[in-house]
C-alpha positions as CSV (number, residue, x, y, z in Angstrom):
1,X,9.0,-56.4,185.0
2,X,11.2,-56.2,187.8
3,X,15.4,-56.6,186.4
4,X,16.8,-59.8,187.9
5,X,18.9,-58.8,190.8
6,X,22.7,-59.8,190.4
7,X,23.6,-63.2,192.2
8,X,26.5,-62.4,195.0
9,X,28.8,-65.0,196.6
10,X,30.3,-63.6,199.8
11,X,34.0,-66.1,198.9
12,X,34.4,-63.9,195.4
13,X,34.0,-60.9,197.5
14,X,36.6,-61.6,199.9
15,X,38.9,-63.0,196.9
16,X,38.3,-59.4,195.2
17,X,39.2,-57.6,198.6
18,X,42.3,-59.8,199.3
19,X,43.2,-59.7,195.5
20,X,42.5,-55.2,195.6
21,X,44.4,-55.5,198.6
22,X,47.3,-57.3,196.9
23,X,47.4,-54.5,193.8
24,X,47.3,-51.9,196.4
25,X,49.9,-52.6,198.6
26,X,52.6,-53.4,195.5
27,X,51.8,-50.6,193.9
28,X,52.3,-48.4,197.1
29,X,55.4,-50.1,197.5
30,X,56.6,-49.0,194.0
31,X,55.7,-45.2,194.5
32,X,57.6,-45.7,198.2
33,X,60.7,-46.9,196.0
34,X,60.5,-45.0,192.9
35,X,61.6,-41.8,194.1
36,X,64.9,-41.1,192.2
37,X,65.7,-37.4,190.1
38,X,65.7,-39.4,186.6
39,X,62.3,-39.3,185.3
40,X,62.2,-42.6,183.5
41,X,59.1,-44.6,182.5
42,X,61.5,-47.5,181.3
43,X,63.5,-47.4,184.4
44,X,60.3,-47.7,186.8
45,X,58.9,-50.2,184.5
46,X,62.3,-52.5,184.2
47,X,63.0,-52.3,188.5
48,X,58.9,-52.9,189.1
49,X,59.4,-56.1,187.2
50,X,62.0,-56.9,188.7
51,X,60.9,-56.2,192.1
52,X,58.1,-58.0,191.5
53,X,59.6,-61.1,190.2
54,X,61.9,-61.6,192.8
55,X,59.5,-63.6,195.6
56,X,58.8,-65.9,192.6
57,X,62.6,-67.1,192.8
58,X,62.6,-67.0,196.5
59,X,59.6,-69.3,196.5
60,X,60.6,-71.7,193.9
61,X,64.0,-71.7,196.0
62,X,62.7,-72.6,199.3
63,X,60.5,-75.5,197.3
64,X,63.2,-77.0,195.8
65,X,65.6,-76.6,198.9
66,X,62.2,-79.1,200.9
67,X,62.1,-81.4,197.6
68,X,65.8,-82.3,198.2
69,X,66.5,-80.8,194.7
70,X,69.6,-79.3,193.3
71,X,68.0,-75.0,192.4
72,X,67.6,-74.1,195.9
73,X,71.1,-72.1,196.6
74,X,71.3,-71.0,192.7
75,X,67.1,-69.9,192.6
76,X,68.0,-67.9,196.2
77,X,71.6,-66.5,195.0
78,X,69.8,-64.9,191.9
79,X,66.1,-63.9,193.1
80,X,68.0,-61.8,195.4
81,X,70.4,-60.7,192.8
82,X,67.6,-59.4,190.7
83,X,65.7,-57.7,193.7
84,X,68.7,-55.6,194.6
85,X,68.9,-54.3,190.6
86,X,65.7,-54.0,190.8
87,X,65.3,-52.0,193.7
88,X,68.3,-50.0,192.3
89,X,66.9,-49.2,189.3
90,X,63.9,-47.9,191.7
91,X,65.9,-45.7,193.6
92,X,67.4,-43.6,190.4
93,X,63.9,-43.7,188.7
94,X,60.7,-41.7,189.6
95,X,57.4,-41.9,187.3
96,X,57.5,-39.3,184.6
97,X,55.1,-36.2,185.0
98,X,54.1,-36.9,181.5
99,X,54.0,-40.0,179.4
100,X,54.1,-39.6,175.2
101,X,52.8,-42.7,173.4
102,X,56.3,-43.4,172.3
103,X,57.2,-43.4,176.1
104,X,54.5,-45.6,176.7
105,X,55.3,-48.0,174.0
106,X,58.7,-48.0,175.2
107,X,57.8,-48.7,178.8
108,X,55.4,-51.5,177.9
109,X,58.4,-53.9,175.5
110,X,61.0,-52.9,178.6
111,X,59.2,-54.5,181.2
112,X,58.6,-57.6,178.8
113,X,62.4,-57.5,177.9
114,X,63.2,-57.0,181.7
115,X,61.1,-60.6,182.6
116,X,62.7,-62.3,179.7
117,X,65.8,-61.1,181.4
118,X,65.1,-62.4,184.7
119,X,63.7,-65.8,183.2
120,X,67.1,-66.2,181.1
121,X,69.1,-65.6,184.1
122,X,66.7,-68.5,186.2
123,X,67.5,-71.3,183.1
124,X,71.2,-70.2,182.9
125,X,72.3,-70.4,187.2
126,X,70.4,-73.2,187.5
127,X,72.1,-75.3,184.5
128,X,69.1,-76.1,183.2
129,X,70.1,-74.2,179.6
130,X,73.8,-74.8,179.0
131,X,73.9,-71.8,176.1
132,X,72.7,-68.2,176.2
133,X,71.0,-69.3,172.8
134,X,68.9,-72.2,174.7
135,X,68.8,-70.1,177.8
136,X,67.1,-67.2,175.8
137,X,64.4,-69.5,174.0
138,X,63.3,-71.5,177.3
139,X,63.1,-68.0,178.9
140,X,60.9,-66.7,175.7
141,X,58.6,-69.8,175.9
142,X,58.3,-69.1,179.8
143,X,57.2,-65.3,179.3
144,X,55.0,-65.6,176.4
145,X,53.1,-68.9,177.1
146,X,54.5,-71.3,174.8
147,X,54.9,-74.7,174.7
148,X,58.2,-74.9,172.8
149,X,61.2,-76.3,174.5
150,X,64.4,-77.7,174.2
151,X,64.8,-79.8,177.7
152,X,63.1,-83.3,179.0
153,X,60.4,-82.1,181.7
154,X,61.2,-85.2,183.3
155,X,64.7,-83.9,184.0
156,X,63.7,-80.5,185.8
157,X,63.9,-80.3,189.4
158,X,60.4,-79.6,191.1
159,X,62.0,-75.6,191.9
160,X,62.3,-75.2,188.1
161,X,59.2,-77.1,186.8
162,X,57.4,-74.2,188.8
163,X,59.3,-71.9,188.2
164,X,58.3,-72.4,184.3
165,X,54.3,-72.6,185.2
166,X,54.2,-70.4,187.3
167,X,56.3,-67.9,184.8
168,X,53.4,-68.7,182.5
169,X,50.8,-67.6,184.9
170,X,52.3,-64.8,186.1
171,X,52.9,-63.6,182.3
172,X,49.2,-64.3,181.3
173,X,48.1,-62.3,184.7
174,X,50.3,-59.3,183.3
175,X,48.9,-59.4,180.0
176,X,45.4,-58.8,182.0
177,X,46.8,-55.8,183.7
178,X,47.6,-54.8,180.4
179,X,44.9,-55.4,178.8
180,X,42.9,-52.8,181.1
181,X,45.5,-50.5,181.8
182,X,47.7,-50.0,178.5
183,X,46.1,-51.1,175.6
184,X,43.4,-48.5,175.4
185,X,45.8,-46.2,174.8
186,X,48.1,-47.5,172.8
187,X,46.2,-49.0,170.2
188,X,48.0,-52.4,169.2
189,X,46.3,-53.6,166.1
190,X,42.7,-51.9,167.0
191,X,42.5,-52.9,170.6
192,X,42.1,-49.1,171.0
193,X,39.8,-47.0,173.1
194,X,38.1,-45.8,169.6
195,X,36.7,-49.2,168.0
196,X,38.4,-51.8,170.3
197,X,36.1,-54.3,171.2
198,X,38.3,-56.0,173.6
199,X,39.4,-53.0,175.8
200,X,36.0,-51.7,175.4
201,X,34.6,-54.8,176.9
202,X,37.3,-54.7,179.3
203,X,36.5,-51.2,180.8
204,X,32.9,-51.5,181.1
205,X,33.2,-54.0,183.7
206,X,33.8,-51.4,186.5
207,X,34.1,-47.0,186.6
208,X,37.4,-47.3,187.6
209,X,40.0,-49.9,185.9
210,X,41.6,-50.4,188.8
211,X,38.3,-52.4,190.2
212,X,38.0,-53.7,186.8
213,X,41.6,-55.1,187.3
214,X,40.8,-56.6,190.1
215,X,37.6,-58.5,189.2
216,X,39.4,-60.4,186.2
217,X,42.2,-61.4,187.9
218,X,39.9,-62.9,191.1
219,X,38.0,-64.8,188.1
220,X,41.6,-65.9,186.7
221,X,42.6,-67.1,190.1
222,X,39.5,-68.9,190.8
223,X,39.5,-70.7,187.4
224,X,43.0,-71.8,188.5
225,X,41.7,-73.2,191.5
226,X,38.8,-74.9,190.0
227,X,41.0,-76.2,187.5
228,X,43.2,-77.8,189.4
229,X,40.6,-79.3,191.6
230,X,39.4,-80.7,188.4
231,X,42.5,-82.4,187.5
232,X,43.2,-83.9,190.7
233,X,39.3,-85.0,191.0
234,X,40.2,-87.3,187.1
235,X,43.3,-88.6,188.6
236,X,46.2,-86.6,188.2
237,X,48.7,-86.6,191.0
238,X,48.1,-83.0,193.4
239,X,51.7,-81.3,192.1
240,X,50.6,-81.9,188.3
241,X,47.2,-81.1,189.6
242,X,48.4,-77.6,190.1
243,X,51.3,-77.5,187.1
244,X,48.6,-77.9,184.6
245,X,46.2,-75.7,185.9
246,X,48.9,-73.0,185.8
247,X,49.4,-73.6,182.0
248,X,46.1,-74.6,181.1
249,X,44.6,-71.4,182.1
250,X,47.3,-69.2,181.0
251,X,46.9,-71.1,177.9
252,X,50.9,-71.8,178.5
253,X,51.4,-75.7,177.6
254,X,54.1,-76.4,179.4
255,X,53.7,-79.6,181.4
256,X,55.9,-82.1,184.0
257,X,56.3,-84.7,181.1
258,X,57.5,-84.6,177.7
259,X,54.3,-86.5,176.5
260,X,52.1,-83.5,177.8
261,X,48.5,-84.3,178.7
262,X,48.8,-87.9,177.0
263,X,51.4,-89.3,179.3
264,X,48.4,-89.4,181.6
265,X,46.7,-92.1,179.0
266,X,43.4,-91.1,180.7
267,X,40.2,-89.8,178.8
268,X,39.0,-88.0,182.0
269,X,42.4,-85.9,182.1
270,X,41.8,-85.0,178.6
271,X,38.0,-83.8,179.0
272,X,39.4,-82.3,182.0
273,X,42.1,-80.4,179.3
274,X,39.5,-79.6,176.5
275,X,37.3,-78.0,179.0
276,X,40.1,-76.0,180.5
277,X,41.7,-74.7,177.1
278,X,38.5,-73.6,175.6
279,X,38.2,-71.7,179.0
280,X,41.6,-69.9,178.5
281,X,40.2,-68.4,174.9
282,X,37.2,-67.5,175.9
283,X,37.0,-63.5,177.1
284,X,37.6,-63.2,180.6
285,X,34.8,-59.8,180.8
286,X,32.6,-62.2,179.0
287,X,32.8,-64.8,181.6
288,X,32.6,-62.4,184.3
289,X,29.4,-60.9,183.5
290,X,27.6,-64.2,182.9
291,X,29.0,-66.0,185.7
292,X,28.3,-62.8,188.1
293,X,24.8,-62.0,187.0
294,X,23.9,-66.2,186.9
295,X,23.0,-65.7,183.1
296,X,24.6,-67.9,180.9
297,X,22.9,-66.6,178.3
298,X,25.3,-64.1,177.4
299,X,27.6,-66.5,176.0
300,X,24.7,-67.3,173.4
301,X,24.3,-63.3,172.6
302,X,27.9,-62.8,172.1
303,X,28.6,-63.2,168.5
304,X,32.1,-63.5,169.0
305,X,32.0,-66.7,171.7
306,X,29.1,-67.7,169.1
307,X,32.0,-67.6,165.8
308,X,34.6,-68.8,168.3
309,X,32.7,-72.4,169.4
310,X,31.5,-72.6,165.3
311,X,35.3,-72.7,164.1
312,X,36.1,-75.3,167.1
313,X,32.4,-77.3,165.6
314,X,33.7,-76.6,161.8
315,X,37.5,-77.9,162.6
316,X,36.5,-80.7,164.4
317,X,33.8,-82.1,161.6
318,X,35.9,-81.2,159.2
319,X,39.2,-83.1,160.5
320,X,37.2,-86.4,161.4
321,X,35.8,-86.1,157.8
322,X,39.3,-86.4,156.3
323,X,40.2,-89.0,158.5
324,X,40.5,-92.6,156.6
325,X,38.6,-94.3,159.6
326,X,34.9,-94.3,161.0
327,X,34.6,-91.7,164.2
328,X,34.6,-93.4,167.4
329,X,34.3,-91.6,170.9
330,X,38.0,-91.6,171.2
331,X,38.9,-90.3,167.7
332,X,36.1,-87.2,168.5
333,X,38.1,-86.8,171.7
334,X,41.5,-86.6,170.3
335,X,40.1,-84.9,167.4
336,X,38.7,-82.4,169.8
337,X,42.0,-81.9,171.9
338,X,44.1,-80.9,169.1
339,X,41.4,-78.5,167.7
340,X,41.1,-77.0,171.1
341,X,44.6,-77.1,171.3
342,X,45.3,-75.0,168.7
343,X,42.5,-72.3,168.5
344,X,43.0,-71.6,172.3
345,X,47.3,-71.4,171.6
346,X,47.9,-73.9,174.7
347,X,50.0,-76.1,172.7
348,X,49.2,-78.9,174.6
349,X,49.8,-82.7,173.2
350,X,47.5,-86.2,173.1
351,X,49.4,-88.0,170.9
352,X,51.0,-87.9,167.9
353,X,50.7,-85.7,165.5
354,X,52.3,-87.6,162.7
355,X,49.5,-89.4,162.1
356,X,47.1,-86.2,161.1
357,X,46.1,-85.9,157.7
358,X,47.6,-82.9,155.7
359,X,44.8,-81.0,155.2
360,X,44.1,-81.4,159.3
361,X,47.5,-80.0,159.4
362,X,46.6,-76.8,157.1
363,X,43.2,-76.0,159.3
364,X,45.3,-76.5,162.4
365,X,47.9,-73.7,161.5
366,X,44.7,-71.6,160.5
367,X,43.5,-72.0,163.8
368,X,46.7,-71.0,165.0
369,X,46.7,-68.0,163.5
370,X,43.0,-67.0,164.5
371,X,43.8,-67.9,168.3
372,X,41.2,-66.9,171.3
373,X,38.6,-64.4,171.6
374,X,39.7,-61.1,172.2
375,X,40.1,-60.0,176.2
376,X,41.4,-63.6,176.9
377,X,45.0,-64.7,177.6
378,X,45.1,-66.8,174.5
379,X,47.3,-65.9,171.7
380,X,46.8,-65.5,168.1
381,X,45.4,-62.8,165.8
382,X,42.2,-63.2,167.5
383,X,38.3,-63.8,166.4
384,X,37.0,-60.7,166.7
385,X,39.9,-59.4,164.4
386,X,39.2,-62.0,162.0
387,X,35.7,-61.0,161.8
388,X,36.4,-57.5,161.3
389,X,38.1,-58.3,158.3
390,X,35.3,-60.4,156.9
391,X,33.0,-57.8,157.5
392,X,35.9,-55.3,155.9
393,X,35.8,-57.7,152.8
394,X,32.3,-57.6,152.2
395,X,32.3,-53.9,152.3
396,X,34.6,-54.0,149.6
397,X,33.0,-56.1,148.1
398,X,29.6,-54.3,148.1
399,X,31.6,-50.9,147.5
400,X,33.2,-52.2,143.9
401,X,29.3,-52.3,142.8
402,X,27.6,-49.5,144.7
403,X,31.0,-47.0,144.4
404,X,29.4,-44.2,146.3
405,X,27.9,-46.4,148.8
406,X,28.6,-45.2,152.8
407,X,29.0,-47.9,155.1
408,X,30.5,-48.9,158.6
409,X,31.4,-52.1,159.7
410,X,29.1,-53.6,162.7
411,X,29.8,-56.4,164.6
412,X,26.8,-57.3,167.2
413,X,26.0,-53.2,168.5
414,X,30.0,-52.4,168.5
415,X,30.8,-50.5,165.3
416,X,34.7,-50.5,164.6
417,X,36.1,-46.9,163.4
418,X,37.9,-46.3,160.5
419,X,41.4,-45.7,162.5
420,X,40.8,-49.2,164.6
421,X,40.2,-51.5,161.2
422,X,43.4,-49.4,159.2
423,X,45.7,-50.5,162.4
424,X,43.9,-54.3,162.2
425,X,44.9,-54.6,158.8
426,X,48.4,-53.3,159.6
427,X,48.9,-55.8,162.3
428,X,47.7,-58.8,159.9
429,X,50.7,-57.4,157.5
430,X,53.5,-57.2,159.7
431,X,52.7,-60.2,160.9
432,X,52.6,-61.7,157.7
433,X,56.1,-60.2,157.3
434,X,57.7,-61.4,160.1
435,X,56.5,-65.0,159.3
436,X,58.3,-64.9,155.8
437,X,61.2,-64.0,157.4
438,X,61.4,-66.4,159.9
439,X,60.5,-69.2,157.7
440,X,63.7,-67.9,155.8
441,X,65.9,-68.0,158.9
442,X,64.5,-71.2,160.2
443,X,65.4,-73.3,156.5
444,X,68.6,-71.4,156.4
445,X,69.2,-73.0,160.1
446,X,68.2,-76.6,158.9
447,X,64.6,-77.3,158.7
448,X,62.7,-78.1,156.0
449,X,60.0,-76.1,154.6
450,X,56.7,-77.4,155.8
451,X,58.6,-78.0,159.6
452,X,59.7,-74.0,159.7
453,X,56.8,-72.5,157.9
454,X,54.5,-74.4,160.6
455,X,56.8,-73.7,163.2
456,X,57.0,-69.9,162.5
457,X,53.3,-69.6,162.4
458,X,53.4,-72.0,166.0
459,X,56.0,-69.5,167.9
460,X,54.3,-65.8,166.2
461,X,50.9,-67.6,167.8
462,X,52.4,-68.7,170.9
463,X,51.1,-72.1,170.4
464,X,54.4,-74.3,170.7
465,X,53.8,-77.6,168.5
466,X,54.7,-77.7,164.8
467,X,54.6,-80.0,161.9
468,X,57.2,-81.7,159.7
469,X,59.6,-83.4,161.9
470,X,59.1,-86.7,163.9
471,X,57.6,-85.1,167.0
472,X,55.9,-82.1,167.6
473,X,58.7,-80.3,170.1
474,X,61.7,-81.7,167.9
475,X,61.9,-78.2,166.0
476,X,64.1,-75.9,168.6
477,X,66.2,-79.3,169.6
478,X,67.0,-79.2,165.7
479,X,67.6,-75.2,165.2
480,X,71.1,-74.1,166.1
481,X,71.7,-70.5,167.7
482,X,70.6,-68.7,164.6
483,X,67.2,-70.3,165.0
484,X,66.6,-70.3,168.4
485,X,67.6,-66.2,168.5
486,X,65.0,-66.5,166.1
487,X,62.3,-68.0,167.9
488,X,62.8,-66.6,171.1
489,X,62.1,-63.3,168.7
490,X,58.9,-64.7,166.9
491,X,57.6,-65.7,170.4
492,X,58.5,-62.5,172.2
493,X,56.3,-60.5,168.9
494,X,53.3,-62.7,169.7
495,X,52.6,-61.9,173.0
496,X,53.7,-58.4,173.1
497,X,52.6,-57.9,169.3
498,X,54.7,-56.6,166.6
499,X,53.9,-52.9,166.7
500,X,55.0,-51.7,170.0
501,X,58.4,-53.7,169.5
502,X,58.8,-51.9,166.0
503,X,58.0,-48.1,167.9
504,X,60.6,-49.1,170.8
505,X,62.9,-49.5,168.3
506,X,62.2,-46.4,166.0
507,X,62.3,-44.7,169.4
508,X,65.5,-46.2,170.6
509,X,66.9,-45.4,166.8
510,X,65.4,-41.6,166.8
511,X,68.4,-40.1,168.3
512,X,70.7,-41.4,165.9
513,X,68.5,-40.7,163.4
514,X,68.7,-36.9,164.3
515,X,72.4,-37.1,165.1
516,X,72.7,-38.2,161.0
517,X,70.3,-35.5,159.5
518,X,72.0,-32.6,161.3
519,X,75.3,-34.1,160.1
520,X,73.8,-34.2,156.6
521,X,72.1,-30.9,156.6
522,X,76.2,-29.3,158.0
523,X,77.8,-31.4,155.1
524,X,75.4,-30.1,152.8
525,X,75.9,-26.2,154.3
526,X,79.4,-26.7,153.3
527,X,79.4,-27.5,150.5
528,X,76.8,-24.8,149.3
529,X,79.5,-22.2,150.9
């Protein structure tokens, strides 16, 4: 039988070309800058961001400055600002001839500190944050695609509301790069080159990760584009048109209004939403394939998109079934957007969540924590991690009666190595230790318990709403600087994940370290003498 022959639109091919083109001529620019004597991954990492970041103020600037709004001069004044640093930094810095892990580790939290940095700077000059506190928390929420915020939408100028979306976007399209380019090497939490299923997936889309690259982020454009034709097609004005397709996609949240999606009050909007969130978990390779070849059928022979649409089925029977009233159209539809909401980490809103049952609540926050499939911009722990450690569980299981039974763990024809589960189930514990922590910080700052253990495990997944107070942003408008240091933290661990941030700093703290042994070991000398 002769193999279907792959179906080939001639607009993706010239969106793939203009999008290769793109990557090409930015990163020539870099190696044109980054010619300095000081061989410094970190340093070319830090001025590239900033480099890079730079148009984004300039654009947002000019926008503002045509909307008759207030950001133009202070977007302008500090887009070039950062550029010059940035540019700076370049000249000193020149790529390393070798790069350790610890280096790369190191490189990899820099240029995320280094866009919090420029996206603190952006909430502070514009007035928009009148702390470093609340500066530092918008700025967090910006980077890693959370809908948590302190501000009224409604009272940003049209520069800044873009400036926030488009930070979203821009952080999710990053997290892409990284996805192909970094993890496989550093192996976060068993997104490794041995047993990762999501770099794995990632790589096999192309020879060269370069072209890989370059065909997910043409498919995360064009899903942008489609989605904001869809909004504008259910009635949504054409500037929140293109807002919420920024954050839908990203799986950001952050919207023009403080009522989200529901401000709309339109049931069009909010199939329009589902559709789009469930989009932003789903695994961008995954999507690729199928929609290149023309055979859906690959989402049906994935068992991860397979687990992934049975926990959105599962939640949603199981919230309408603790629900004191008979399901109606709307109540699946609501019942549906907050489901989606939470499982895909977009943090968007419908209404209010008050009026959820408690034991909606609890699956909610489970969701949460589970997130999006792996290779998608989504936060969370991910599926495919959660069914690893089923799979690790019933081993066990099977092992405490058959002891001297030999068995590796499967998932569809991927088998996951020994050194890729070991590193899963030391991300789910650090994890696990950071929430306790922040839940500690967060009651010590003034929330009650169910508001700051639901808002810990909100910010760590990058989601944004919480339970336990009277609206479902109220939590950072009622933490003081303690607890928005601590947020911007939790938030800043989700996206990047907890393990390179814990290796920068043992790096950082190495020196010292050494400094305090050889002091030791002299002292000791001494004293033997």
């Amino acid at each position: 039988m002769t193999p279907k022959s792959p179906i080939r639109a001639v607009v993706p091919g010239y969106a793939q070309r203009l999008t290769a083109w793109m990557l090409r001529q930015s990163a020539l620019l870099l190696r044109q800058l980054s010619k300095g004597r000081i061989e410094s991954a970190t340093g070319v990492t830090v001025g590239a961001v900033w480099v890079l970041i730079a148009p984004l103020f300039f654009a947002c600037g000019v926008i503002d400055w045509l909307d008759g709004g207030p950001d133009a001069l202070a977007f302008l004044a500090s887009g070039l600002t950062i550029q010059l640093l940035g540019f700076s930094i370049l000249r000193f810095s020149k790529f390393p001839s070798t790069l350790p892990i610890a280096q790369l580790f190191t490189a990899f939290v820099s240029g995320a500190l280094a866009a919090l940095v420029a996206a603190t700077v952006a909430h502070l000059v514009t007035g928009v944050a009148p702390t470093i506190d609340v500066a530092l928390v918008e700025a967090s929420a910006t980077v890693t695609g959370t809908n948590a915020t302190t501000v009224e939408p409604e009272s940003l100028s049209l520069g800044m509301t873009l400036f926030r979306s488009f930070g979203q976007w821009l952080a999710a399209a990053a997290m892409i790069v990284v996805l192909v380019r970094i993890l496989p090497h550093l192996g976060v939490g068993g997104l490794d080159a041995d047993g990762g299923v999501a770099t794995r997936s990632a790589r096999r889309l192309a020879p060269r990760s370069s072209s890989t690259m370059v065909r997910l982020l043409t498919l995360y454009m064009g899903l942008t584009i489609l989605l904001a034709i869809a909004y504008f097609s259910a009635g949504m004005p054409l500037v929140d048109s293109v807002i919420h397709s920024l954050t839908t996609v990203s799986s950001g949240g952050f919207s023009s209004y403080s009522g989200s999606i529901g401000a709309f009050e339109s049931p069009a909007i909010e199939w329009v939403a589902i559709v789009g969130m469930i989009t932003a978990g789903t695994s961008l390779p995954l999507m690729f394939r199928a929609l290149r070849r023309g055979d859906l059928h690959r989402f049906v022979r994935s068992i991860e998109f397979r687990t992934y649409i049975g926990l959105i089925v599962i939640a949603v029977v199981a919230v309408l079934a603790w629900s004191d009233k008979w399901p109606t159209v709307n109540n699946l539809r609501e019942t549906l957007f907050w489901v989606t909401s939470a499982i895909s980490t977009t943090g968007y809103v419908a209404s209010n969540p008050t009026l959820v049952s408690y034991g909606s609540e609890a699956l909610l926050l489970v969701l949460m924590v589970i997130g999006g499939m792996s290779a998608s911009v989504a936060g969370g722990f991910k599926v495919m991690r959660f069914m690893v450690l089923g799979r690790y569980i019933g081993r066990e299981l099977r092992r405490s009666i058959h002891p001297s039974a030999v068995e590796k763990i499967h998932l569809g024809r991927s088998s996951i190595g020994e050194v890729a589960l070991a590193r899963i189930i030391g991300e789910l514990f650090l994890a696990t230790m950071v929430i306790l922590a922040s839940v500690l910080l967060f009651t010590a700052d003034g929330l009650n318990f169910e508001a700051a253990f639901s808002f810990a495990i909100s910010s760590l997944s990058n989601v944004g709403f919480a339970f336990g107070l009277g609206g479902p942003n109220e939590h950072l408008r009622a933490l003081g600087a303690v607890g928005h240091l601590s947020g911007a933290l939790l938030m800043l661990i989700g996206r990047v994940s907890v393990t390179p941030i814990l290796v920068s700093l043992g790096g950082i703290g190495e020196p010292v370290q050494r400094e305090v042994r050889r002091w030791r070991l002299t002292r000791h000398e001494r004293s033997v003498r």
